[in-house]
C-alpha positions, 0 to 999 in steps of 0.5 A, a space after each residue: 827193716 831195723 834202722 838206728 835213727 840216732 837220738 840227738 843233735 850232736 852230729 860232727 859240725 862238719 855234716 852240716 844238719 840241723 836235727 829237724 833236716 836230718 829226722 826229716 831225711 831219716 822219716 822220708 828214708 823209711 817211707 821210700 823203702 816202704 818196708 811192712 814193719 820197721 824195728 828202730 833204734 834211738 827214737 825220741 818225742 822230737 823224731 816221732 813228731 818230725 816222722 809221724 806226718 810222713 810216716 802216716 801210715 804207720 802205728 809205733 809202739 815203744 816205751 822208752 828206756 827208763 829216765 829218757 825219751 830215747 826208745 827202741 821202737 816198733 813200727 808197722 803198716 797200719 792197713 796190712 797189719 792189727 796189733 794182738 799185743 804189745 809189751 815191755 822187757 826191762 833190762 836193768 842198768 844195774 848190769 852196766 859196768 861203765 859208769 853210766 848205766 844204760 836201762 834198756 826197754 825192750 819193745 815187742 808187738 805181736 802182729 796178725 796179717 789182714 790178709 793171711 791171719 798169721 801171726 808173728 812178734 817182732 821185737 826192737 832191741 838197743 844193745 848197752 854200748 861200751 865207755 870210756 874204755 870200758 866194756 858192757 859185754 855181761 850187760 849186752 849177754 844178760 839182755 840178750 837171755 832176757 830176749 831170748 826169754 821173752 820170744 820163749 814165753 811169747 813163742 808158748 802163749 801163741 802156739 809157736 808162732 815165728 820171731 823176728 828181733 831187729 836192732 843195735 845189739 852193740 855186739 860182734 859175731 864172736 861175743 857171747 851176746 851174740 851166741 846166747 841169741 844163737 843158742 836160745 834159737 834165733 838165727 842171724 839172717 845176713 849170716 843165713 842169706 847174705 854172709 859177706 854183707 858189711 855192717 851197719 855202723 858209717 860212723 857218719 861219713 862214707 869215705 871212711 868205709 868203715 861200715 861195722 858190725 853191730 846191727 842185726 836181724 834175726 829170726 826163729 827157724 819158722 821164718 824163710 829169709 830171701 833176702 839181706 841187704 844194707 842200704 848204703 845209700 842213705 846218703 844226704 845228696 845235693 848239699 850246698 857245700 858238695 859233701 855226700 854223707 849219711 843222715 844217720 851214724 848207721 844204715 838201715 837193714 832190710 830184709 825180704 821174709 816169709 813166714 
């Protein structure tokens, strides 16, 4: 799963959340669709204390981007999997051309199985969004080299073994980020199994449809993808003033592999 959470309580008034309720709705999400490991986004100290008791079953690893405690997270199922290494990659804020610079922490794990002993890495990433009119594409294309780089060095230090990197890239099919990922050997699993599937991105409210692009799941060519699917229906039901609406500004990805 890869799932931007969203980091704050400026949600549209009309949506009718306190912050509390809606990282409670997100946590209880996560822990109905009950995936292995989960690649979050937007993640801060008031939803890790919020998601953590319904998460129980779960470790997190994440450092946060530099000045926040916003982070890009990597949870796994504590029982299925044993931690063989965890790390950071720093994308500067320096690369940002908008006015305010966007530091992004780039957070990897490398997993052995419990039952098979097969390893793999997994990586979160929260691509640099645009400003004010202004966009960030050679910010988003220089974090992706350093992705690409990272899962490289990983790759060599373990004997090759397979890739997963989920998150909010903030990038579309055609941008370069997005082919410096594809070039440096990552394939993008809804273009391999689920190519019409829509996007991610709600922007709060269903009827809009808006449903863009912007989060992906990819993966190294050892890893056999069977499944994609956005889960859609991440909706807040039963609410007292009859309005159905997602608890996050963008749904959930989730993906059946193997490796």
């Amino acid at each position: 799963m890869s799932y931007n959470v969203y980091y704050g309580a400026d949600v549209p008034t009309d949506k009718g959340f306190s912050i509390t309720d809606r990282y409670l709705k997100v946590a209880q999400k996560i822990a109905a669709e009950a995936p292995d490991i989960a690649m979050l986004q937007e993640s801060t100290n008031a939803f890790a204390a919020v998601a953590a008791p319904v998460l129980s079953g779960y470790t997190f690893f994440g450092e946060p981007h530099s000045g926040t405690d916003e982070a890009a997270p990597v949870i796994w199922k504590t029982d299925k999997y044993t931690l063989v290494e965890s790390g950071t990659a720093t994308a500067s804020g320096d690369w940002c051309a908008t006015a305010k610079k966007y530091p992004r922490t780039i957070n990897y794990v490398v997993l052995q199985d419990n039952a098979t002993g097969r390893r793999l890495i997994v990586m979160s990433v929260h691509g640099q969004p645009d400003m004010d009119g202004v966009k960030n594409d050679d910010a988003r294309t220089k974090t992706m080299a350093l992705v690409v780089q990272t899962v490289e060095s990983l790759r060599s230090k373990y004997d090759g073994i397979p890739a997963i990197v989920g998150g909010d890239f903030n990038m579309a099919v055609s941008s370069d980020a997005y082919k410096t990922l594809i070039s440096g050997g990552l394939k993008d699993i809804r273009a391999t199994v689920n190519p019409n599937s829509i996007g991610a991105y709600s922007d709060w409210d269903r009827a809009e449809g808006k449903f863009a692009m912007g989060d992906y799941l990819f993966m190294t060519g050892d890893v056999n993808a069977l499944t994609y699917r956005v889960l859609t229906d991440d909706l807040d039901t039963g609410r007292t003033d009859g309005n159905t609406v997602h608890i996050s500004d963008q749904s959930p990805l989730m993906a059946q592999l193997i490796y």
